[in-house]
Phi, psi and omega in degrees: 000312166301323186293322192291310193320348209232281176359296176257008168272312188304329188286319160351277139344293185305314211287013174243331169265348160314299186284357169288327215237257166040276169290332167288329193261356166310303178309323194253045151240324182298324208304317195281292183268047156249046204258102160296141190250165169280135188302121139223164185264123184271110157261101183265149183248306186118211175103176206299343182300330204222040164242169204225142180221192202294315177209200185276358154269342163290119159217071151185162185066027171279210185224132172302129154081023185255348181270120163304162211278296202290339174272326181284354150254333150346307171306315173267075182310330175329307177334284199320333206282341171234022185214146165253092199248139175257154186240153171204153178239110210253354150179179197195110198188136172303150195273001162281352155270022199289157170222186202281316172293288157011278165329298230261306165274037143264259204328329193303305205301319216275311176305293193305305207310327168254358162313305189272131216301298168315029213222040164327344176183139176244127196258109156238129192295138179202140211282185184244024182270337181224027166302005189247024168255307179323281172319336188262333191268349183269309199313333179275351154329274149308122244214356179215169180280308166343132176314159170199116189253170200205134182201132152258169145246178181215039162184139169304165155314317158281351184262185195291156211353070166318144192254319178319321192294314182322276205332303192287002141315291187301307182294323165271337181268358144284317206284324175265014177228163234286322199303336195293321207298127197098340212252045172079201183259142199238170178231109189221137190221167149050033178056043199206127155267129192224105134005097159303334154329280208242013146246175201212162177253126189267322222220069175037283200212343177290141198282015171255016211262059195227122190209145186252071214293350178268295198267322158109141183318188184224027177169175132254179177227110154214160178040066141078021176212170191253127188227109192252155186235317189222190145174162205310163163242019174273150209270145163167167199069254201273354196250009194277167181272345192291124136294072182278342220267353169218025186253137182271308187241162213226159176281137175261121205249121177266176172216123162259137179261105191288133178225150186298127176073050186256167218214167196268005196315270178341277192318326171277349174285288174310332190265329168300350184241022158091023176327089173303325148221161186243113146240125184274103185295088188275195191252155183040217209289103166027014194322158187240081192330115185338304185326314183269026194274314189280297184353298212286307188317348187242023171247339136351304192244035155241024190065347175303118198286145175256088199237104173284116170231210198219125151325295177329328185070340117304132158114150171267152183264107194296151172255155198058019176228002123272346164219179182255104161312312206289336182293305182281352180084027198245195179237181167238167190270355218063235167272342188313124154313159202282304199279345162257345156299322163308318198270338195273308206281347166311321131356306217244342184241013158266006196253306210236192170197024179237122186325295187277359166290316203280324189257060098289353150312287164288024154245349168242009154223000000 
């Protein structure tokens, strides 16, 4: 009888400090799962991510922009597990039709969208021919420090390893977390975080192909987290001069393409059609073929702004140094590309119309 009696004061004994050590550990276990996940927002545009094809090997001829903003999170139930994502589909179109109004009520939306405090980070789904114009035009823009991720695909939806699900994944567990914050608007493809400044898509159709061959990506996205390496040091987002917030239209800025035996055709074509700036994608360091020497000059002295860039897709475009900027008044782009000089001088011509203002522009974004 003694021995049952010592039996059960022990299980006892245990059985109170089992629930002692229960009850001290419960606040950090409630602690653990009231773990905030970050607010983000899905802005779908449409482009090959939200595209469809006949069956699963088409990945090419398919049809752009057919999928909606709620089946493209549908698809990754994984999302919830690193997000709290609300979706809007703010228009639906291949990204070779994007225009400038298109830019403009996007940077609007994503600037309220980050006004507001419940709102950590914006994702926008984008076709990829002109996701690197998009992306370079909200970093002059974008009105917060807060992420802002721009993400593609290079296979439909429907084909065999879709490329859209990674990506779109990645792109929300970047758009939410502290590392992104502050570093302008990213570009993440392929598991590679990119500078909307300096990348471009190199490559047709293959899925590596967006890349910043000069300066070099800024990260990677592995094992569910973001690892930077460098980031820019050109002026963007919250630190730029630009103001959309009350622009219906953008000024219209072209691009002439330089070639051997080129002619003033183009050029006299834009401006008759009310071109406001030119930019000359020129051969090497931007040059300026003897033939287009007057041309560009009597375009000059009609107010039209002149931004010499390079065809080459590398390099910086030296000033004074295929042609005479200061003689001619004109400006150089720097490293910017012909399709990112254009989205800075549409910019650059809501502010000024004076040639060396417009080029401290391009040495500081």
């Amino acid at each position: 009888m003694l021995n049952n009696k010592l039996y059960f004061c022990t299980r006892l004994m245990f059985g109170a400090l089992a629930m002692g050590n229960l009850v001290a550990s419960a606040p950090a276990y409630a602690q653990t799962a009231q773990v905030q996940l970050p607010n983000v927002v899905i802005l779908a545009t449409g482009g090959t991510i939200a595209g469809s094809g006949a069956d699963s090997t088409t990945t090419i001829g398919y049809t752009s922009a057919t999928i909606g903003v709620e089946r493209l999170i549908a698809a990754v139930p994984e999302l919830k597990k690193v997000a709290n994502v609300k979706g809007e589909q703010v228009f639906q179109i291949a990204s070779e039709s994007m225009t400038n109004d298109h830019w403009l009520k996007l940077a609007k939306r994503v600037n309220t969208l980050l006004a507001q405090p419940n709102v950590d980070g914006i994702v926008i789904t984008h076709g990829t021919d002109t996701i690197e114009e998009t992306a370079y035009f909200l970093d002059l823009t974008v009105k917060s420090s807060k992420p802002v991720v721009v993400v593609g695909a290079m296979r439909p939806s429907t084909a065999i390893s879709a490329d859209g699900p990674v990506n779109l994944y990645n792109a929300v567990l970047l758009a939410g977390s502290k590392e992104a914050v502050g570093k302008g608007v990213l570009v993440t493809l392929n598991d590679q975080i990119n500078a909307a400044r300096e990348v471009t898509k190199t490559n047709t159709s293959t899925t590596d192909t967006f890349k910043s061959p000069e300066l070099g990506m800024l990260g990677y996205m592995q094992g569910n987290k973001a690892y930077f390496y460098r980031q820019s040091t050109r002026k963007h987002t919250a630190d730029t001069e630009f103001d959309i917030s009350a622009l219906d239209t953008l000024p219209q800025v072209d691009i002439v393409y330089g070639y051997a035996n080129m002619n003033r055709l183009a050029l006299d074509a834009f401006i008759a059609g009310g071109a406001k700036g030119i930019i000359q994608a020129g051969v090497g360091d931007g040059s300026v073929a003897a033939q287009m020497k007057t041309p560009l000059l009597e375009a000059r002295k009609k107010g039209v702004q002149i931004v010499r860039s390079s065809r080459v897709g590398q390099g910086i475009v030296a000033r004074n140094g295929e042609a005479n900027d200061d003689e001619m008044d004109t400006v150089v782009s720097d490293t910017l590309n012909p399709q990112k000089a254009r989205i800075l001088l549409m910019l650059a011509l809501t502010k000024t119309n004076n040639a060396k203002d417009i080029q401290r522009m391009f040495y500081s974004y």
